[in-house]
LUMBA-261051 format. One record per residue (C-alpha): residue in three letters; x negated, y negated, z. Coordinates in nm, 2 decimals, m for minus. Layout:
% LUMBA-261051
SITE   residu     east    north       up
SITE      ala        X        Y        Z
...
This chain:
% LUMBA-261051
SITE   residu     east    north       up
SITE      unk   m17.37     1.15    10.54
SITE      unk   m17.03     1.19    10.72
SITE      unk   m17.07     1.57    10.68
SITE      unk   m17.40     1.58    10.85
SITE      unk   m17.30     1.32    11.15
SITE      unk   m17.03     1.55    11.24
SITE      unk   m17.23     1.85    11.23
SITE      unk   m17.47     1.69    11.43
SITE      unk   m17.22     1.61    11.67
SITE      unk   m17.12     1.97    11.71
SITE      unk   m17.50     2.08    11.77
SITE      unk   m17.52     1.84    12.05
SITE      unk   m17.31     2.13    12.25
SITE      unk   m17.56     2.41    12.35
SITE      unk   m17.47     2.75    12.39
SITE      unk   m17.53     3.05    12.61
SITE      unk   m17.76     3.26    12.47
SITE      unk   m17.62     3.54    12.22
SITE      unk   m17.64     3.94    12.25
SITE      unk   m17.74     4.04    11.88
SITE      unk   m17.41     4.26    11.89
SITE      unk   m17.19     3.90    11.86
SITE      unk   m17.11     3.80    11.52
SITE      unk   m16.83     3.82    11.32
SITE      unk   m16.83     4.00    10.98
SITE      unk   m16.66     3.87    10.68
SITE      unk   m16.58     4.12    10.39
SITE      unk   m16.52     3.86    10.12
SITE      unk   m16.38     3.95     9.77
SITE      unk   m16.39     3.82     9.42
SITE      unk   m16.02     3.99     9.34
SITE      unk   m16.10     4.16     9.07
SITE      unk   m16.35     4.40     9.12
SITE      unk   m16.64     4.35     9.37
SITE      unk   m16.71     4.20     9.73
SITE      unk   m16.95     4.21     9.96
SITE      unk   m17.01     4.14    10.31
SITE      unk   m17.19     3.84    10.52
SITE      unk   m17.24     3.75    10.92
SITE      unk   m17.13     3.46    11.08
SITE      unk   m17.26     3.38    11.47
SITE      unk   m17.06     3.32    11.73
SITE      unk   m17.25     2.99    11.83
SITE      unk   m17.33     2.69    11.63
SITE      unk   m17.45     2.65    11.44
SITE      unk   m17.26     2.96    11.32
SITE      unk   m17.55     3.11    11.11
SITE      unk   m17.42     3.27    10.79
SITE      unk   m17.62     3.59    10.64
SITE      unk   m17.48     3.63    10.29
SITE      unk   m17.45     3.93    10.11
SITE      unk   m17.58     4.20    10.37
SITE      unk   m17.36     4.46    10.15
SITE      unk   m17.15     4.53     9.85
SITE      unk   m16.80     4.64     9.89
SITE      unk   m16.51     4.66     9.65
SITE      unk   m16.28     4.40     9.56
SITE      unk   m16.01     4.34     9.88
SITE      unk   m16.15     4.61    10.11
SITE      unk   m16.07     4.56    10.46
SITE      unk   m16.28     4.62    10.79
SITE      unk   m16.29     4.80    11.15
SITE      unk   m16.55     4.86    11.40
SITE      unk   m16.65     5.22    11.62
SITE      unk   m16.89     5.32    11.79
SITE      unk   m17.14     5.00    11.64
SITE      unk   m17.11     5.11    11.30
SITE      unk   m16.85     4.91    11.02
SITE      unk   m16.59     5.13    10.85
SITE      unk   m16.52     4.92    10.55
SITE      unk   m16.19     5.07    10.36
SITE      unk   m16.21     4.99    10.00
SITE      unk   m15.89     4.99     9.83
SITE      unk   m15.67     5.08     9.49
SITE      unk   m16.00     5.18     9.21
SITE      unk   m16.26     5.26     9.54
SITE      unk   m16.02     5.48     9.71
SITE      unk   m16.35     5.52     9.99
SITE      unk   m16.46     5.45    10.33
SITE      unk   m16.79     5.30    10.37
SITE      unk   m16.99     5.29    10.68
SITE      unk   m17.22     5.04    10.73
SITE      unk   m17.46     5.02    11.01
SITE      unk   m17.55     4.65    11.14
SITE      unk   m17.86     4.85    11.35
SITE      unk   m18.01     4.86    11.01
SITE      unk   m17.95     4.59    10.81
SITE      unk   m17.57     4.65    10.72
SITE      unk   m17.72     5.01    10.52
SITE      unk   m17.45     5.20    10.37
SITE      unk   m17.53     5.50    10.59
SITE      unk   m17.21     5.69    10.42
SITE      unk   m16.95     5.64    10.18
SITE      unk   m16.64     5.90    10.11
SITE      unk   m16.36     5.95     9.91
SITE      unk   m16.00     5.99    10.04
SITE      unk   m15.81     6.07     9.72
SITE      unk   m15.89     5.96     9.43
SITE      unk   m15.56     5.65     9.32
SITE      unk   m15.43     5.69     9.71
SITE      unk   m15.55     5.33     9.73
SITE      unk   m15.65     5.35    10.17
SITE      unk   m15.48     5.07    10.40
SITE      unk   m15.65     5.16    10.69
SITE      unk   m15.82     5.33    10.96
SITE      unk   m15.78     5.45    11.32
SITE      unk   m15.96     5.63    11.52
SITE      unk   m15.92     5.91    11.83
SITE      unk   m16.27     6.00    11.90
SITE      unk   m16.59     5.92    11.72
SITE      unk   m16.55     6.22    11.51
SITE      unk   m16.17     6.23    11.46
SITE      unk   m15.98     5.91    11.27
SITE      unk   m15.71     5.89    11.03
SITE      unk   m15.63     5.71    10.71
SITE      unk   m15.35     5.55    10.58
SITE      unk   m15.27     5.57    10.21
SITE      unk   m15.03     5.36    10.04
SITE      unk   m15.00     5.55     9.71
SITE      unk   m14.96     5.87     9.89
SITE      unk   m14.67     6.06    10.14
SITE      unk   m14.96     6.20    10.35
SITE      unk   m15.19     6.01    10.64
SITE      unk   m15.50     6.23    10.58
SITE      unk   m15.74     6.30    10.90
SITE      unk   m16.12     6.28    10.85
SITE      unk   m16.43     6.31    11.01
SITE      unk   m16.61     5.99    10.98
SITE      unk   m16.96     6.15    11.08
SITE      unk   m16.94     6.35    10.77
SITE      unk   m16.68     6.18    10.52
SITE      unk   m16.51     6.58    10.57
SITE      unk   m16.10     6.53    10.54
SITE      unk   m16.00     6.78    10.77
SITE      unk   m15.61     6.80    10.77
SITE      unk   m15.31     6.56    10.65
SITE      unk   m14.99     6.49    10.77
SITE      unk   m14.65     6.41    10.56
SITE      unk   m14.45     6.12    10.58
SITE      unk   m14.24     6.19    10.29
SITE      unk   m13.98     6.20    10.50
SITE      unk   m14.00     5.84    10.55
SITE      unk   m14.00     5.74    10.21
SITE      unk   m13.76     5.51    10.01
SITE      unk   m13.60     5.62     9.69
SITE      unk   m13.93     5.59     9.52
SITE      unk   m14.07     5.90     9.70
SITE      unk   m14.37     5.68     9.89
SITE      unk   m14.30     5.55    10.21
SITE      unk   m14.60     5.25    10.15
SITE      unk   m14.79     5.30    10.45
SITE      unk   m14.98     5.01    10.59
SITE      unk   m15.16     4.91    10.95
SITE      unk   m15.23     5.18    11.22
SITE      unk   m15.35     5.16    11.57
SITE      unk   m15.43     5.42    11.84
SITE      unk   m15.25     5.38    12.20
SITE      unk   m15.11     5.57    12.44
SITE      unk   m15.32     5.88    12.30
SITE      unk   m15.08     5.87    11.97
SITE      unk   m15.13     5.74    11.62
SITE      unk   m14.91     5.52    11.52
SITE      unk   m14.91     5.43    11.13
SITE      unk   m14.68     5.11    10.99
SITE      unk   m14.42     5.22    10.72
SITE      unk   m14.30     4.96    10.48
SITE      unk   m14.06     5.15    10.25
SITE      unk   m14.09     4.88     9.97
SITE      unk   m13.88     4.89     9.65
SITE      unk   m14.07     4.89     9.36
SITE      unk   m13.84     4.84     9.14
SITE      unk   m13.70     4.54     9.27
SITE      unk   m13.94     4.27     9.35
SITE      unk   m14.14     4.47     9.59
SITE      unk   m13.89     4.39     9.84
SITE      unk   m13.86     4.59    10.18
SITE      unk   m13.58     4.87    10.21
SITE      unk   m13.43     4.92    10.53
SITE      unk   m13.50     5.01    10.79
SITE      unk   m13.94     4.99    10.79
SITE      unk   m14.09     5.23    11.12
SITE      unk   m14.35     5.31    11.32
SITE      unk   m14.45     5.68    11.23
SITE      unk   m14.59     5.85    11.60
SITE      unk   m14.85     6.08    11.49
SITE      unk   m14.94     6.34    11.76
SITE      unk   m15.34     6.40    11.71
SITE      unk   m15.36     6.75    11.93
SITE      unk   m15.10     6.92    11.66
SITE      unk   m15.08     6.68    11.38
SITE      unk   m14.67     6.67    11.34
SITE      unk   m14.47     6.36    11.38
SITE      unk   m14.37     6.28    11.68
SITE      unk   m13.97     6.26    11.76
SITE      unk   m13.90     5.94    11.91
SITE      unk   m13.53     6.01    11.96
SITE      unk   m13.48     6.40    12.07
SITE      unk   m13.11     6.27    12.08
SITE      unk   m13.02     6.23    11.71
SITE      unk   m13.09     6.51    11.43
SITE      unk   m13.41     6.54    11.24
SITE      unk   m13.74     6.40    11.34
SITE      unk   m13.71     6.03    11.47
SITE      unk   m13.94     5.77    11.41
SITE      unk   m13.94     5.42    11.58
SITE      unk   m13.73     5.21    11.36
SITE      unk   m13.88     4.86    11.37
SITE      unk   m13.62     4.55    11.44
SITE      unk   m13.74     4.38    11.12
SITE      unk   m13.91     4.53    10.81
SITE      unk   m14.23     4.52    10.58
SITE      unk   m14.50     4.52    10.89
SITE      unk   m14.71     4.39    10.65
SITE      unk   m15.04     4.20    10.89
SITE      unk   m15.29     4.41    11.09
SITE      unk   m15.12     4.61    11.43
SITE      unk   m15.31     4.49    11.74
SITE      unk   m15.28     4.66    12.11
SITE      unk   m15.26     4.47    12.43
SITE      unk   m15.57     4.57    12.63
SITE      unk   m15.39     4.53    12.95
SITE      unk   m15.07     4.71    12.86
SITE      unk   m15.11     4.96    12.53
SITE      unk   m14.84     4.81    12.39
SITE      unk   m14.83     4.75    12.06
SITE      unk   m14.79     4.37    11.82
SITE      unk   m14.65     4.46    11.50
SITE      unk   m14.58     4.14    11.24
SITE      unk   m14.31     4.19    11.05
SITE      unk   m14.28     3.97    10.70
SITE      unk   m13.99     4.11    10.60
SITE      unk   m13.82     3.97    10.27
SITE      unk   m14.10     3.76    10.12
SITE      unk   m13.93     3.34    10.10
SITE      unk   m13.64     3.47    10.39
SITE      unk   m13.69     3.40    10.75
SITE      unk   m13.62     3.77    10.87
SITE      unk   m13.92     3.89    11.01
SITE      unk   m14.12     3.87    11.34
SITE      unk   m14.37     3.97    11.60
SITE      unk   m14.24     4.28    11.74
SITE      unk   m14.34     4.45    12.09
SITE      unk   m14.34     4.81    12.11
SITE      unk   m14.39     5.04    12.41
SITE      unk   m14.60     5.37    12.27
SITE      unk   m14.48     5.53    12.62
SITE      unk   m14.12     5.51    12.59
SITE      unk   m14.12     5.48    12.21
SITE      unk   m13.90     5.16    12.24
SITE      unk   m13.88     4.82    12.09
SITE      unk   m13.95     4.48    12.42
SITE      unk   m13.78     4.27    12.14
SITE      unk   m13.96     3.97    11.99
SITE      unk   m14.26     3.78    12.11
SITE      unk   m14.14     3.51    11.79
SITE      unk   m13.99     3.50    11.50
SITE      unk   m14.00     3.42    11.14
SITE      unk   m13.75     3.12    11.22
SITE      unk   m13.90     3.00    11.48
SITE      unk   m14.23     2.95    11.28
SITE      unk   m14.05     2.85    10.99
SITE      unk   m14.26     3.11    10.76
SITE      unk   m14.33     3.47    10.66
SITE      unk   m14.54     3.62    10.89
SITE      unk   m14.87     3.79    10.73
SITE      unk   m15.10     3.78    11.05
SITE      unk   m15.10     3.73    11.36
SITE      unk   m15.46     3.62    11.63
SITE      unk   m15.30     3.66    11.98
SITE      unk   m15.59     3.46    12.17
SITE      unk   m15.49     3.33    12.53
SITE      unk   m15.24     3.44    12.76
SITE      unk   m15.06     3.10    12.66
SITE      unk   m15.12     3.02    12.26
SITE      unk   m15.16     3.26    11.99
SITE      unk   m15.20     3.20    11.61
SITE      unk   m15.03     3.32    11.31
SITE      unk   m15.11     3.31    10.90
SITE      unk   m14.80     3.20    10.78
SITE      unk   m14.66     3.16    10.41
SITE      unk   m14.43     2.96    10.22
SITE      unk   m14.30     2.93     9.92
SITE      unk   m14.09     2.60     9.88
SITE      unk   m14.12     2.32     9.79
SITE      unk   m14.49     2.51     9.68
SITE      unk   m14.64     2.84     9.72
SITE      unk   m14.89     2.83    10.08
SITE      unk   m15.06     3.01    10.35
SITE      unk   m15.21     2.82    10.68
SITE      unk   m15.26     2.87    11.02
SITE      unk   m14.99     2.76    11.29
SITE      unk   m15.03     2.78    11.70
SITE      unk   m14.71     2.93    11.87
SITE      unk   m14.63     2.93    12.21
SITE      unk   m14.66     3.28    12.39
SITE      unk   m14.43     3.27    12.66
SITE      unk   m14.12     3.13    12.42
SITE      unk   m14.27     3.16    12.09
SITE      unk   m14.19     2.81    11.98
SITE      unk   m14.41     2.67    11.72
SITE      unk   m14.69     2.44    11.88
SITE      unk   m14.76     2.27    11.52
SITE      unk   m15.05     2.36    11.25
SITE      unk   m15.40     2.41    11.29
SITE      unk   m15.50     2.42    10.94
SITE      unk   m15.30     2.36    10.65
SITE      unk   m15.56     2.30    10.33
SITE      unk   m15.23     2.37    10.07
SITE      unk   m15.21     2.63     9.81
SITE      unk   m15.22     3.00     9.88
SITE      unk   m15.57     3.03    10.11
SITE      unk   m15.58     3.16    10.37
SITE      unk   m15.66     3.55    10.39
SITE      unk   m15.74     3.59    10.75
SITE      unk   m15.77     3.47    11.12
SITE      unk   m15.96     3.63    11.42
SITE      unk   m16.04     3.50    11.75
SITE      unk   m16.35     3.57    11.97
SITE      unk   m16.22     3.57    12.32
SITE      unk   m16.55     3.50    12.51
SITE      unk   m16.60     3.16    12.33
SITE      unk   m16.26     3.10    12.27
SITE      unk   m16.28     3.02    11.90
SITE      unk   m16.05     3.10    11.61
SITE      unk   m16.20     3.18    11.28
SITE      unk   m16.06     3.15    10.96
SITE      unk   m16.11     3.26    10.58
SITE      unk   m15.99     3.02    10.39
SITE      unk   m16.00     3.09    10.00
SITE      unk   m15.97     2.72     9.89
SITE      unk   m16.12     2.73     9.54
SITE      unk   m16.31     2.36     9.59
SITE      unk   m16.48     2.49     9.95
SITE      unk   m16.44     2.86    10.01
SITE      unk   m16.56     3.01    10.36
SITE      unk   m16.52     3.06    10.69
SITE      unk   m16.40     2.74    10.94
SITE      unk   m16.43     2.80    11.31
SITE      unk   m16.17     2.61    11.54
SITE      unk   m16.14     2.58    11.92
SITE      unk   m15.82     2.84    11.99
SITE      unk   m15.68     2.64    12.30
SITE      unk   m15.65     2.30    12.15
SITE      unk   m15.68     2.39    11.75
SITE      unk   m15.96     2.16    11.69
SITE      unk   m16.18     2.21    11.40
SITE      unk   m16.52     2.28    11.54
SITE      unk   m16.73     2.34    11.20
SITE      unk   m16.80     2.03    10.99
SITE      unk   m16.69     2.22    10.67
SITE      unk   m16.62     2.60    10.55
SITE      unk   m16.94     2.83    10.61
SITE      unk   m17.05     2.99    10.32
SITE      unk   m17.05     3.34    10.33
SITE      unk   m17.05     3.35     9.94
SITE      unk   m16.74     3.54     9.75
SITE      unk   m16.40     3.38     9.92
SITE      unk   m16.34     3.57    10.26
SITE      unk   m16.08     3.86    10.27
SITE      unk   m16.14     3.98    10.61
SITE      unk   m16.29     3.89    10.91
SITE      unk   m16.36     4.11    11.19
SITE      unk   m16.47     4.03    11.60
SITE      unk   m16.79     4.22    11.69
SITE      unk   m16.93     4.23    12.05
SITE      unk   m16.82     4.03    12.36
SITE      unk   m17.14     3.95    12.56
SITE      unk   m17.07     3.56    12.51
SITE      unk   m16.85     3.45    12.75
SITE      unk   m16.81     3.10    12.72
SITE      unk   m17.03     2.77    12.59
SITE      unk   m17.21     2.62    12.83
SITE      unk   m17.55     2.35    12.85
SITE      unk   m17.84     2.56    12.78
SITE      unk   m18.08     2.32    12.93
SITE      unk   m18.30     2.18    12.66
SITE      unk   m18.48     2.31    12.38
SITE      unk   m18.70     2.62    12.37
SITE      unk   m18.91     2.46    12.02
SITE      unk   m19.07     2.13    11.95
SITE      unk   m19.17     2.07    11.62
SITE      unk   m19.47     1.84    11.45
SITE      unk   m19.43     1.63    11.25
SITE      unk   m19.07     1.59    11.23
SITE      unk   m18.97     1.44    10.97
SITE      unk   m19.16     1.61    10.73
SITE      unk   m19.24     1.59    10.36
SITE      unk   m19.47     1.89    10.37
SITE      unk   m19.51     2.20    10.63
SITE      unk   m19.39     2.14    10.98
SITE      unk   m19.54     2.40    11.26
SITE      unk   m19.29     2.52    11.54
SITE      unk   m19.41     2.56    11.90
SITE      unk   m19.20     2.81    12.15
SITE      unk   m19.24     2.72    12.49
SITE      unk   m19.26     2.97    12.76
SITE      unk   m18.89     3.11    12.76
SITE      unk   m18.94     3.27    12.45
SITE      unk   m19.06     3.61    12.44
SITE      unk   m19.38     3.66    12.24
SITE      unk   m19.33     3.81    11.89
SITE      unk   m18.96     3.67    11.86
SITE      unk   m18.84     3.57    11.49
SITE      unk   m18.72     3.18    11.44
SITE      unk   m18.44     3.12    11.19
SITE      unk   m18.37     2.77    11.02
SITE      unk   m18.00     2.69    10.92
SITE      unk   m17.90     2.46    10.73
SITE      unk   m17.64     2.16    10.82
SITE      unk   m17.35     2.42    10.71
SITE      unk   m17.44     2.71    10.89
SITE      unk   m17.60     2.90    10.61
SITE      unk   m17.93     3.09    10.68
SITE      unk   m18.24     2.97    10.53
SITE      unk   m18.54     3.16    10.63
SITE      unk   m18.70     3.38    10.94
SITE      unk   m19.08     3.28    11.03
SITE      unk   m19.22     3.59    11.27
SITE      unk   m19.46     3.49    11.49
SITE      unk   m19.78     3.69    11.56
SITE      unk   m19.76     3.88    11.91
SITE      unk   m20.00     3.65    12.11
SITE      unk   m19.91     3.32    11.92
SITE      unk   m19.74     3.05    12.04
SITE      unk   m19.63     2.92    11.70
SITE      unk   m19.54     2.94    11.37
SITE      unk   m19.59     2.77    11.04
SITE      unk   m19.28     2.68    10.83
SITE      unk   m19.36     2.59    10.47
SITE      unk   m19.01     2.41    10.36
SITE      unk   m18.91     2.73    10.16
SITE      unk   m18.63     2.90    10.16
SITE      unk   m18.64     3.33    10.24
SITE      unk   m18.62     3.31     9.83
SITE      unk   m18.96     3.11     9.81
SITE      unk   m18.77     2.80     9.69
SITE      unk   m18.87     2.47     9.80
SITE      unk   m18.55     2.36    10.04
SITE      unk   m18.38     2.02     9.93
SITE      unk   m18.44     1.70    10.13
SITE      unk   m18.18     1.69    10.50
SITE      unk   m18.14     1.78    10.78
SITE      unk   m18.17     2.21    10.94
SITE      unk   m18.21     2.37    11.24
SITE      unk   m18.43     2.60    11.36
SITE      unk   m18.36     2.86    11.65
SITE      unk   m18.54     3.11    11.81
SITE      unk   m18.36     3.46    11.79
SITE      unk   m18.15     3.56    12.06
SITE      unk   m18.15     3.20    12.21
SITE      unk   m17.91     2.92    12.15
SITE      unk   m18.09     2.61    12.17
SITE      unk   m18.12     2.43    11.85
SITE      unk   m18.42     2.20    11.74
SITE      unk   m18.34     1.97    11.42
SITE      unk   m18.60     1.93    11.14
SITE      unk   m18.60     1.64    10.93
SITE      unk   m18.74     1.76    10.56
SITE      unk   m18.79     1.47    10.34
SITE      unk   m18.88     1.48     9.92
């Protein structure tokens, strides 16, 4: 009962209406050897479409161009495009070396991007329209005395490629070797870039901390590059790191590992006055949760979610609404929770079930700018409660032949009635999109591409 009075609380707040491109996507993973991928909305109540595509086991995501490149790791050694246009279709899937176990992917143009291999010396450039690899480049050079230089995160600014290089021992705990860089791939010849024409040899930018281990992100208003640095896993050595692609130079910290007291996996940056970082721990127990940090100084604001144990894999923010979102892997209640990024209240009533445990979570689209009073609702619905059918009436905002979707109290999608071009309603027969007769509670029903919600009382 609690559950559902503070979901219904939430609902009470209306949204602008949604653009179809805003959702987030959230690759999820079962570890060992499968995933798949589900949607989450960007407005309450955050409706979850589970398993709109299978992945492997810890792939990552990006987005160009509309279409999802998902990079599926160690055993996959792919990238798979999706297409949301169509239903999240695999419209292509390629193989970038077969044991190079892909990080990531960056691209130039929509028919030039590059992939970063962690089992491999060479970044390997592809053409994504095609899956053709069309030229490599080697970073052997940057290797540690294992003969890989572990190659991570990329990003694209300043008209470079710029590729994260760990240079992790193997041998000894996995631990970072000194000094990690920023490889500066130039993309009209495919050499390295030398960032220091001043010392012998081919220079790359050496990184203040090592093991840039989270996703790179660019400022949109300056190009610079936000690098987290982990370095030495259970030591407070790493960072956030700004680098300026023009000048090939380090702006110093933006925080640091001591000043959040943790290692530094991932970083949201949010508003110009509070970002968010996944931190871990491993004293006095092994965790990962999500802390605010102060921009401007980087001192630690406090935590915004901290459910113990090592879960949380992820955390995103969606500037136009202003919400964080966050995987969290908790083995009782695994999903996705949603929080307000300027005061780190929880805004979802519970984690969204987006089936496996989420692994990734990427941003799409940017056509909601804020959450505002809609003004009412655009269905009414007789009778309500109901122990039997209940028919759903549009009213006249609603364009004919639009699609209404019922949620339940946790976000997850139940069904889609269509309505009949020149109706004004629709029957809705207490079943599930399976056929199955929904449990007694309370759901939500919402006609597509609005953001009014109408509750529906089903009774057994």
């Amino acid at each position: 009962m609690t559950r559902i009075v503070l979901t219904l609380a939430l609902l009470a707040l209306a949204c602008r209406p949604a653009a179809s491109s805003d959702t987030v996507v959230a690759v999820t993973s079962d570890y060992s050897v499968s995933g798949s991928v589900s949607t989450v909305g960007v407005i309450p109540p955050w409706g979850v479409d589970q398993g709109v595509a299978s992945v492997h086991s810890d792939a990552v995501a990006r987005e160009r161009g509309g279409l999802i490149y998902v990079v599926n790791k160690l055993y996959a050694d792919n990238i798979q495009v999706l297409d949301p246009a169509s239903g999240f279709s695999t419209v292509r899937q390629f193989s970038v070396g077969p044991g190079t176990n892909p990080q990531d992917i960056a691209f130039v143009s929509d028919t030039r991007a590059y992939v970063s291999r962690y089992e491999s010396t060479h970044v390997v450039e592809v053409d994504p329209t095609t899956g053709t690899v069309t030229d490599s480049v080697d970073l052997s050079a940057l290797a540690d005395a294992d003969g890989l230089p572990e190659m991570s995160g990329m990003a694209v600014s300043n008209g470079y490629v710029l590729v994260a290089v760990q240079r992790i021992d193997r041998d000894v705990y996995w631990t970072p070797v000194p000094p990690s860089y920023l490889a500066v791939i130039d993309p009209d010849t495919n050499t390295l870039v030398d960032t220091d024409p001043a010392e012998p040899g081919v220079q790359s930018i050496e990184l203040s901390a090592t093991n840039p281990y989270g996703e790179l992100h660019v400022d949109p208003a300056t190009g610079h590059l936000i690098v987290p640095l982990s370095g030495h896993w259970g030591v407070l050595d790493g960072g956030v790191e700004v680098i300026d692609p023009s000048t090939f130079s380090s702006l110093g910290f933006l925080t640091t590992e001591a000043q959040l007291q943790g290692d530094i996996n991932d970083i949201a940056l949010g508003t110009a006055e509070r970002a968010h970082a996944m931190i871990s721990v491993t004293s006095p127990a092994w965790e990962s949760f999500v802390v605010a940090w102060n921009r401007a100084s980087g001192a630690l604001i406090g935590d915004v979610y901290r459910p113990g144990g090592w879960n949380i894999a992820d955390v995103e923010v969606h500037d136009g609404t202003g919400q964080l979102f966050v995987s969290d892997r908790s083995y009782t209640d695994p999903g996705v929770r949603v929080f307000d990024a300027a005061t780190g209240a929880e805004q979802t009533a519970g984690a969204l079930f987006v089936g496996l445990p989420p692994h990734d979570l990427v941003v799409l689209g940017s056509d909601v700018t804020g959450v505002a009073d809609a003004g009412g609702a655009s269905l009414r619905v007789w009778p309500n409660p109901s122990a039997g059918p209940v028919r759903l009436e549009v009213d006249a905002t609603v364009r004919a032949g639009t699609p209404i979707d019922i949620y339940d109290v946790a976000g997850r999608h139940v069904a889609r009635l269509s309505i009949e071009r020149g109706a004004t309603g629709v029957r809705w027969d207490g079943r599930d999109a399976a056929g199955r007769r929904v449990s007694s509670g309370v759901y939500f029903a919402r006609a597509a591409g609005t953001a009014s919600l109408t509750k529906v009382v089903v009774v057994r």
